[in-house]
N, C-alpha and C positions, 0 to 999 in steps of 0.2 A: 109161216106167214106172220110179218110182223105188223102189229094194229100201231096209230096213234095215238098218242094221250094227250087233250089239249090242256092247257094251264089249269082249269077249274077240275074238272077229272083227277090231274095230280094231286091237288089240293082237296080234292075229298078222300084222293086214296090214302095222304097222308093224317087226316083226320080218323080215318078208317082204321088207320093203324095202330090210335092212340085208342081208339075206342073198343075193340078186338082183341083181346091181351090172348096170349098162346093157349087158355084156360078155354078160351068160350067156345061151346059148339059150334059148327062149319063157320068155322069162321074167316075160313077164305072165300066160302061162297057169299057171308055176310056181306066181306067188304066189294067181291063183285056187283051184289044189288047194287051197293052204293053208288059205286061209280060207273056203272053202265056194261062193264066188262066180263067176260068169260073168269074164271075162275082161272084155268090157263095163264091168260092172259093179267092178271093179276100176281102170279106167283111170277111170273118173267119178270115183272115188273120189279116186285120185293127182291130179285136176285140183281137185278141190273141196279137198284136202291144199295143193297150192301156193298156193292163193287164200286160204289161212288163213293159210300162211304171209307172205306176201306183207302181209295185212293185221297182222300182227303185229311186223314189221319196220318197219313205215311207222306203228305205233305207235297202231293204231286199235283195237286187243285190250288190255284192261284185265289186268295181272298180279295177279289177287288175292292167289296164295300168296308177296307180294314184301313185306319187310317194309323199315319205315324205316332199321333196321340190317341191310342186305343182305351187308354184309362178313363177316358174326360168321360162326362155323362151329358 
């Protein structure tokens, strides 16, 4: 069964993530408190996370918010 994760969820399971480093005890269960989710449901998530990334390294994720002058600040 697959859960939803709405915009604010993502964004604490990505904060989740920075704060959980591979060292800390349960720290899959941690980042489930955080964001409301099954522990399950959490580790689904970090794996569908690497496959994004993954696809987006290998350049198969289109950047829209990338502009032709990418240097300008």
């Amino acid at each position: 069964m697959e859960s939803s994760w709405t915009q604010r969820q993502n964004k604490e399971f990505e904060k989740a993530l920075a704060k959980y480093d591979i060292e800390t005890p349960d720290k899959w269960q941690n980042i489930a408190n955080e964001v409301g989710k099954t522990v399950e449901e959490v580790k689904r998530q970090f794996e569908i996370l690497k496959e994004d990334v993954r696809r987006i390294e290998r350049g198969q994720v289109p950047f829209p918010y990338r502009t032709n002058n990418s240097n300008s600040n």
